[in-house]
C-alpha positions in Angstrom: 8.8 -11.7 -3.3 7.8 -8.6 -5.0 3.9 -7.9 -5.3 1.9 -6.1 -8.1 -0.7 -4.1 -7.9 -2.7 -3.8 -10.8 -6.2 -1.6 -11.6 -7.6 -0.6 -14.6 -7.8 2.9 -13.4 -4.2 3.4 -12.2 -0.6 2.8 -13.2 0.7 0.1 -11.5 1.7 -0.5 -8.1 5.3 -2.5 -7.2 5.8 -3.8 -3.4 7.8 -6.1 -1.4 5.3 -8.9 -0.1 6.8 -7.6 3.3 5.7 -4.7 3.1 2.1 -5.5 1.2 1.2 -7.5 4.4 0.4 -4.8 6.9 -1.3 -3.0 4.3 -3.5 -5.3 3.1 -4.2 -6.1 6.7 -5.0 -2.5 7.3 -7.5 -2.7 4.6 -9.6 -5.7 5.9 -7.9 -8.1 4.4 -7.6 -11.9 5.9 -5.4 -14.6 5.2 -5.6 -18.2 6.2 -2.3 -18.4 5.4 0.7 -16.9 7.7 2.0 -14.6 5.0 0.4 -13.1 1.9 -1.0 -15.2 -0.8 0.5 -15.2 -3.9 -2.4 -13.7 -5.8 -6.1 -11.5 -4.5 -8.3 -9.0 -5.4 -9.8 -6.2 -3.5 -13.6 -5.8 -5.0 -15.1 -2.5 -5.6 -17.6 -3.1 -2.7 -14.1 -3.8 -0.4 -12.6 -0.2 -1.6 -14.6 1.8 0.4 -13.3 0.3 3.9 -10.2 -0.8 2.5 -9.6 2.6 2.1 -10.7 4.4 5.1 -8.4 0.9 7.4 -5.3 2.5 5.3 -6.0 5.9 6.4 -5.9 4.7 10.0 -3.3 3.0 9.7 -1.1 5.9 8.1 -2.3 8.2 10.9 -1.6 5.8 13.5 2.0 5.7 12.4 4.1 7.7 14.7 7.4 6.5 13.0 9.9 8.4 10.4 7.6 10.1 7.9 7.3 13.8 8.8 4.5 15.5 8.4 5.9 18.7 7.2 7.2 17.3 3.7 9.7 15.2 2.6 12.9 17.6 2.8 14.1 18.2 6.5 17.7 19.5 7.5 19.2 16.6 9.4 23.1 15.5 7.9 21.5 12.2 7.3 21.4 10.9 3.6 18.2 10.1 2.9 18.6 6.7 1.6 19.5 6.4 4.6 16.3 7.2 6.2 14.0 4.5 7.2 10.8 4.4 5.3 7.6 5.2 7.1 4.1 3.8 6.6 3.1 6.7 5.4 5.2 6.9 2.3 5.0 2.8 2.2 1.0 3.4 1.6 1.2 5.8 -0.3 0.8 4.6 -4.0 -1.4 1.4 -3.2 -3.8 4.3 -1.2 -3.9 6.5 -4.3 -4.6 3.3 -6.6 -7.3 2.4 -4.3 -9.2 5.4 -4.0 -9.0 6.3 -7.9 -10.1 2.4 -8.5 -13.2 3.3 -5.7 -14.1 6.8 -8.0 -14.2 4.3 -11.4 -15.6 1.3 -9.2 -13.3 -1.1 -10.4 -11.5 -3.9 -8.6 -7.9 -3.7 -7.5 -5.5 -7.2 -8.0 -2.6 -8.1 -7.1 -0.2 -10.9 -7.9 3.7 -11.6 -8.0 5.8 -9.3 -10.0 7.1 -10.6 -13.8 10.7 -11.3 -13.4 13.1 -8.7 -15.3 
């Protein structure tokens, strides 16, 4: 299922759910459920910690993002690649720390079919 991210302060954000799940796990977020719920909100107060749990988590991650850029010299077609946490983050990180600067809340909820 693809996610949405959605704050008043940033464009939007679009994810697979698979992907979302660590994230949002990273951030603080629980779920009684066994995968993530079809529709939440992280509040302003949340943003803060939310925030800083990403951050760990993107530093944590010893996979495939380099830390030198994204342009290397390896033969290997970057579609190829696998994606990283740190690129995976990315986007929902910067909508969550422009959200915390406006203190606004950050939704999310499933992606309108094209």
């Amino acid at each position: 299922m693809l996610i949405l991210f959605q704050s008043k302060s940033a464009a939007e954000v679009l994810m697979f759910a698979q992907h979302a799940l660590p994230i949002l796990l990273a951030a603080g977020k629980t779920f009684d459920e066994s995968g993530l719920p079809e529709r939440g909100v992280i509040t302003r107060e949340q943003l803060g910690p939310a925030i800083a749990g990403i951050e760990a988590l993107i530093a944590a991650d010893t996979g495939h993002d380099s830390t030198t850029g994204d342009h290397d010299d390896t033969s290997e077609h970057p579609i190829s690649q696998p994606v990283g946490m740190r690129r995976r983050a990315w986007p929902l990180l910067a909508m969550l720390r422009l959200a915390h600067e406006k203190n606004e809340d950050v939704t999310w909820g499933p992606a309108p079919a094209w």
